[in-house]
ChimeraX commands (.cxc) that place a marker at each C-alpha (Angstrom):
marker #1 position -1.26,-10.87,-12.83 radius 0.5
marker #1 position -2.07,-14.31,-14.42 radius 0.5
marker #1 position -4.55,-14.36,-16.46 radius 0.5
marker #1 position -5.21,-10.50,-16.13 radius 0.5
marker #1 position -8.45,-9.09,-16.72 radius 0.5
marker #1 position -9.17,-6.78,-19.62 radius 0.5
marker #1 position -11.59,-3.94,-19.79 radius 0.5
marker #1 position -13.96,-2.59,-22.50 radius 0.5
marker #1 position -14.06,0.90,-20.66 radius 0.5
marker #1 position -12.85,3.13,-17.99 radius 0.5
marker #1 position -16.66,2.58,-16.24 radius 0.5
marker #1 position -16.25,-1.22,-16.39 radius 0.5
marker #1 position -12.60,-0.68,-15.03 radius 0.5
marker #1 position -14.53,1.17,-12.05 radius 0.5
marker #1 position -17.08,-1.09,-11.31 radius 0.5
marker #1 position -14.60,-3.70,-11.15 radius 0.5
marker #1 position -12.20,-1.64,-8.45 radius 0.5
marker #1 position -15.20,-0.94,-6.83 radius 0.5
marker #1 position -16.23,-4.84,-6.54 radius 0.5
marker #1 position -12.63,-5.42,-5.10 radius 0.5
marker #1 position -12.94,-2.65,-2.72 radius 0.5
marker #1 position -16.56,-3.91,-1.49 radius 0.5
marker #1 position -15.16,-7.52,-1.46 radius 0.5
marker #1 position -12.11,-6.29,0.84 radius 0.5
marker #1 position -14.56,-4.07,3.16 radius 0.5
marker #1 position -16.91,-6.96,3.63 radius 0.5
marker #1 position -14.46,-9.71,4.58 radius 0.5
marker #1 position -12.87,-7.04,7.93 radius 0.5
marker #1 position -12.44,-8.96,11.17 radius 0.5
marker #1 position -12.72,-6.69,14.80 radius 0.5
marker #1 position -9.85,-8.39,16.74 radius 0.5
marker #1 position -7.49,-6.69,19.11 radius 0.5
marker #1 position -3.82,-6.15,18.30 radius 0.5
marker #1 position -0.89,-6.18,20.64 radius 0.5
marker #1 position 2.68,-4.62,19.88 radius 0.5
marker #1 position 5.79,-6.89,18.99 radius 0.5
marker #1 position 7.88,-7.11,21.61 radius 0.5
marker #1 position 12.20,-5.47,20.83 radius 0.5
marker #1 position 12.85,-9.19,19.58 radius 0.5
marker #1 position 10.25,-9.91,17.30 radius 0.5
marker #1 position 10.59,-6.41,15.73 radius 0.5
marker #1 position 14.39,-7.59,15.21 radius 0.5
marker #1 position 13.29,-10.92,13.86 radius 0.5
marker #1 position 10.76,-9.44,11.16 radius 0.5
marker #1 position 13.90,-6.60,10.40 radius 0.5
marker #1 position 16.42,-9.11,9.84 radius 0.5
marker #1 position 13.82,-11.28,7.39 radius 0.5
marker #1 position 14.73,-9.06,4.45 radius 0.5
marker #1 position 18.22,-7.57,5.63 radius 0.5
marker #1 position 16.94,-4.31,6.20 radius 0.5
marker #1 position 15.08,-3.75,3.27 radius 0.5
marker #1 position 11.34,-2.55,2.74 radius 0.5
marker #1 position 9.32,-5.43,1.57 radius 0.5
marker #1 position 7.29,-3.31,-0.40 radius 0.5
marker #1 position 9.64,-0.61,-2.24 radius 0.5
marker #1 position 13.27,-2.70,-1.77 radius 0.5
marker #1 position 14.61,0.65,-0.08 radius 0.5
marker #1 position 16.81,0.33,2.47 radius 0.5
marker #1 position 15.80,0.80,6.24 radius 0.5
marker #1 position 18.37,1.85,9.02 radius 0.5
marker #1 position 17.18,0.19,11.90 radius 0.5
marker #1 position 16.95,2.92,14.25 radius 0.5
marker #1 position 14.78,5.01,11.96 radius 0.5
marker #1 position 11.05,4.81,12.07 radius 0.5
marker #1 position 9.26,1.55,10.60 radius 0.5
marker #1 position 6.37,-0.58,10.25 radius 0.5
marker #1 position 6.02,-4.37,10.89 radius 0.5
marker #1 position 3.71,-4.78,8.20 radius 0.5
marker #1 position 1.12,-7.42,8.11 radius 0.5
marker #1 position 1.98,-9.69,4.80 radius 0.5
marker #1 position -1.67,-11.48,5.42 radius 0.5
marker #1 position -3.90,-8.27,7.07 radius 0.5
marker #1 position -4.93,-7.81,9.86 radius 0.5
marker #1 position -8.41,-7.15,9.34 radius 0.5
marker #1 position -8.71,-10.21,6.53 radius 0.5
marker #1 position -7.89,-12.32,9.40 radius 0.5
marker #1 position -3.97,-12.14,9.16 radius 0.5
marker #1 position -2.48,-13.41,12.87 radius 0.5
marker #1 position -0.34,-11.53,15.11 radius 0.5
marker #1 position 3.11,-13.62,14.55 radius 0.5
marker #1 position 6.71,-12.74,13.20 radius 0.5
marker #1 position 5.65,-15.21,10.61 radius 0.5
marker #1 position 3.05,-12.58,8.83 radius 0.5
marker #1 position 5.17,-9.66,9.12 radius 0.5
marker #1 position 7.69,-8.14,6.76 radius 0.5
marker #1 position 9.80,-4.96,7.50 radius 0.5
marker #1 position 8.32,-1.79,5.30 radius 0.5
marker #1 position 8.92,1.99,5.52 radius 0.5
marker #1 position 6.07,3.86,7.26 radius 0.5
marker #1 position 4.95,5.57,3.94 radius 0.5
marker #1 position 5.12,2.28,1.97 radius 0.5
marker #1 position 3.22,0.93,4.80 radius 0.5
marker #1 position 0.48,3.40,4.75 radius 0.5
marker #1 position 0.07,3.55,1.41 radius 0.5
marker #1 position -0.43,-0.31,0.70 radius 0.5
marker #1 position -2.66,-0.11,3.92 radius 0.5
marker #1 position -5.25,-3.81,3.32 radius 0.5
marker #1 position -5.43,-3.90,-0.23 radius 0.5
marker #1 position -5.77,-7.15,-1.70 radius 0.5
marker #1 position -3.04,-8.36,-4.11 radius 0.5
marker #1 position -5.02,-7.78,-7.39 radius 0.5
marker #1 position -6.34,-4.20,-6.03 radius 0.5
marker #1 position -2.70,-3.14,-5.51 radius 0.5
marker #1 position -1.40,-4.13,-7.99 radius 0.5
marker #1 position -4.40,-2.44,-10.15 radius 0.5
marker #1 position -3.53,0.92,-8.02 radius 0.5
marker #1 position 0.84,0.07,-8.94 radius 0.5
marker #1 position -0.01,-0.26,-12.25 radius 0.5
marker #1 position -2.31,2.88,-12.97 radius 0.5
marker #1 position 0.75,4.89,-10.89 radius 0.5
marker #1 position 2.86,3.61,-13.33 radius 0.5
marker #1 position 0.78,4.05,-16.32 radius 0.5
marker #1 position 0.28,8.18,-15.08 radius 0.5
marker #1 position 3.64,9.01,-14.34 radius 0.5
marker #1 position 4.41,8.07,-18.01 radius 0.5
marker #1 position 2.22,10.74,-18.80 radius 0.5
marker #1 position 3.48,12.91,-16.41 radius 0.5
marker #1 position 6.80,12.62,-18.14 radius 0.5
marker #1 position 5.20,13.35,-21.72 radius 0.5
marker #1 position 3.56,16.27,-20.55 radius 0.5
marker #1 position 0.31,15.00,-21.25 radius 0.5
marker #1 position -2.13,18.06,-20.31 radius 0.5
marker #1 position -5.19,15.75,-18.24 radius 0.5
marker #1 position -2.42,14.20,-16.61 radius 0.5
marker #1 position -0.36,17.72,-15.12 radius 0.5
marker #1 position -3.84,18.38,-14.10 radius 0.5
marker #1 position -3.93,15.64,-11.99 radius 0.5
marker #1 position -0.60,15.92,-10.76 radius 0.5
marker #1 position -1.04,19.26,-9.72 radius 0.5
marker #1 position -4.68,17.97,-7.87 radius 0.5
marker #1 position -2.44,15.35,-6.42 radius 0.5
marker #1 position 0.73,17.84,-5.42 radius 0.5
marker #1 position -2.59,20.07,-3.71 radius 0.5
marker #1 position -4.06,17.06,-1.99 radius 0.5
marker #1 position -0.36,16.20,-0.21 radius 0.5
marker #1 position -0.06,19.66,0.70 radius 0.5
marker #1 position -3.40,19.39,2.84 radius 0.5
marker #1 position -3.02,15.83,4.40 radius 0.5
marker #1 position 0.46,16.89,5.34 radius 0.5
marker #1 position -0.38,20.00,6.67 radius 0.5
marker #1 position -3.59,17.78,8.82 radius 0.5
marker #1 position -0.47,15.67,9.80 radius 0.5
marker #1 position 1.00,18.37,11.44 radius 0.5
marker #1 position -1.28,19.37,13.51 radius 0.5
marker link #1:1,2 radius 0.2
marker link #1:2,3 radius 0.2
marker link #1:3,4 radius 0.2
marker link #1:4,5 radius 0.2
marker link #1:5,6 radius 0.2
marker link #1:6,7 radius 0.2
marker link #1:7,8 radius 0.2
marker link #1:8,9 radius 0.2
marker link #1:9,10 radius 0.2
marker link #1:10,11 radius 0.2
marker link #1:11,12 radius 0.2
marker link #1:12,13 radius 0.2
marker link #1:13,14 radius 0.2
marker link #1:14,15 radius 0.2
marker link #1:15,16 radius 0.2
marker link #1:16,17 radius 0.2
marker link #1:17,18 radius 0.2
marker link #1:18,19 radius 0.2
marker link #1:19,20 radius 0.2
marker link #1:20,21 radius 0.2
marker link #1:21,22 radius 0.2
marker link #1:22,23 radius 0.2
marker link #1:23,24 radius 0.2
marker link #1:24,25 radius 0.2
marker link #1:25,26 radius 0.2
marker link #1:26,27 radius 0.2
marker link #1:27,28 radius 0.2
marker link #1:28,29 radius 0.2
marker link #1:29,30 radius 0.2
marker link #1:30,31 radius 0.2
marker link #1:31,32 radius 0.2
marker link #1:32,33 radius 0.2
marker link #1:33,34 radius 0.2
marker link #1:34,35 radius 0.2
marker link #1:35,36 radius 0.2
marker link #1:36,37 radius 0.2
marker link #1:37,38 radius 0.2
marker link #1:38,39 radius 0.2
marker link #1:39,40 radius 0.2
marker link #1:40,41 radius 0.2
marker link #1:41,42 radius 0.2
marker link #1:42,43 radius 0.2
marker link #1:43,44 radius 0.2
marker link #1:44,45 radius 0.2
marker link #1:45,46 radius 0.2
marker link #1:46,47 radius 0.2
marker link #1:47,48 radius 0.2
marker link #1:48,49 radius 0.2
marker link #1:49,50 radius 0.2
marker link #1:50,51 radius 0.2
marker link #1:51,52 radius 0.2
marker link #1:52,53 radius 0.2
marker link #1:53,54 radius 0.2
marker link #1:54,55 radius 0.2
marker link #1:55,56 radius 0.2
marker link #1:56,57 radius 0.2
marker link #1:57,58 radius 0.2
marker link #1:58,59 radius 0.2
marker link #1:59,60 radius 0.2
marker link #1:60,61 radius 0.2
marker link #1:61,62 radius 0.2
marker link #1:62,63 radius 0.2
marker link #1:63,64 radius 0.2
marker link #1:64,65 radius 0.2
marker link #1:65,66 radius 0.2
marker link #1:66,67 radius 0.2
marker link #1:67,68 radius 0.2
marker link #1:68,69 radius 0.2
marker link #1:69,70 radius 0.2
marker link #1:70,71 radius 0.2
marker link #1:71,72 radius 0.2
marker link #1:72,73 radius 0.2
marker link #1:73,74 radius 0.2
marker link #1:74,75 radius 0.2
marker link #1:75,76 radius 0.2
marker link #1:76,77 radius 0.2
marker link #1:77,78 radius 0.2
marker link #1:78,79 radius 0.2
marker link #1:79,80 radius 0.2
marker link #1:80,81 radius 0.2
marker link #1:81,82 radius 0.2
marker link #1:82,83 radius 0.2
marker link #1:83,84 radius 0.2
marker link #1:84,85 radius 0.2
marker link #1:85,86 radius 0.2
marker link #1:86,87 radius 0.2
marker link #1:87,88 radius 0.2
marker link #1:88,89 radius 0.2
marker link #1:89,90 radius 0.2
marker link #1:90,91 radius 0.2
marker link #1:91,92 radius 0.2
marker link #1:92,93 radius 0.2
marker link #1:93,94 radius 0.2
marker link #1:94,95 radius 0.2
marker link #1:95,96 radius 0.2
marker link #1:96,97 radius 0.2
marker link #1:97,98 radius 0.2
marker link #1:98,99 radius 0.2
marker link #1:99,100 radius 0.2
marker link #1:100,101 radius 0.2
marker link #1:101,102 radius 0.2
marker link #1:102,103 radius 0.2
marker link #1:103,104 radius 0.2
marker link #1:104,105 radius 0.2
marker link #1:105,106 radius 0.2
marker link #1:106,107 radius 0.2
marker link #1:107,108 radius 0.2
marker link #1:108,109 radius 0.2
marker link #1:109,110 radius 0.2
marker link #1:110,111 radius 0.2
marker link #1:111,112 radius 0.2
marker link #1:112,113 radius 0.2
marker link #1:113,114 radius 0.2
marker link #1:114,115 radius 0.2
marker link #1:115,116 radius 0.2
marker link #1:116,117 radius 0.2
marker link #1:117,118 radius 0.2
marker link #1:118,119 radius 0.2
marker link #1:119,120 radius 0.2
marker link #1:120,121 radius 0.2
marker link #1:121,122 radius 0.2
marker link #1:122,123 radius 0.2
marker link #1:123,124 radius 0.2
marker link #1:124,125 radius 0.2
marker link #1:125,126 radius 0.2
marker link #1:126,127 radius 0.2
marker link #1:127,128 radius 0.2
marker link #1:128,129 radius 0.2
marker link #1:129,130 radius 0.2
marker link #1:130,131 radius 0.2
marker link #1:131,132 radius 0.2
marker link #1:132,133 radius 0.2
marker link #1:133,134 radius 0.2
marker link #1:134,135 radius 0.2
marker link #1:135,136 radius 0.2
marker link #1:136,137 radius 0.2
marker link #1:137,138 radius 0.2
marker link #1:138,139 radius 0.2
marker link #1:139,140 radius 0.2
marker link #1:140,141 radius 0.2
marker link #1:141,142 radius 0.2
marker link #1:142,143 radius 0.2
marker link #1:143,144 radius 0.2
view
């Protein structure tokens, strides 16, 4: 991130997630969608060779993916091949309309915890194990 903002403290860090979330949630546009048609979904596959634009992984084409808006949806992003990009399903979900600098915030923080995952840091196990808990129960919802 250019010019990337510091912070003094984790509640300034907060506010400032907070601003881009409000910022995001104001700016949603109510439009209907349609579904790509069998060609455009190969058109937006073959954009990247198969790959997911998000995580690089590779995608068979016969398993289950998203056409994932590059510009959102709900931020105004149009309905043509031209603003989609292949993704996995769980890469998909998981970006869902984050802005660019709120991602990347929410890649970078992943990052910076799994580090202390790997030390063995106690406060972050702790998390983990809140996180491993929380999966458990919004697959299990899935399920359903």
């Amino acid at each position: 991130m250019k010019g990337e903002k510091q912070f003094n403290d984790a509640s300034e860090f907060s506010g400032h997630l907070g601003r881009l979330h409000d910022e995001r949630s104001g700016n949603k546009i109510k439009s209907g969608r349609r579904s790509l048609s069998w060609k455009e979904k190969e058109l937006v596959f073959a954009k990247t060779c198969g790959r997911c634009h998000i995580c690089g992984g590779a995608i068979a084409q016969d398993d289950a993916w998203d056409a994932d808006h590059v510009f959102a949806h709900v931020q105004g992003g149009v309905h043509s091949v031209d603003n989609y990009l292949p993704a996995h399903s769980t890469c998909n979900k998981y970006r869902w309309f984050y802005g660019p600098e709120e991602f990347q915030w929410i890649l970078k923080l992943g990052v910076w915890l799994r580090t202390r995952i790997e030390e063995k840091n106690r406060l972050a196990i702790e998390l983990a194990d809140a996180f491993v808990k929380y999966e458990h129960k919004r697959n299990a919802r899935r399920k359903k």
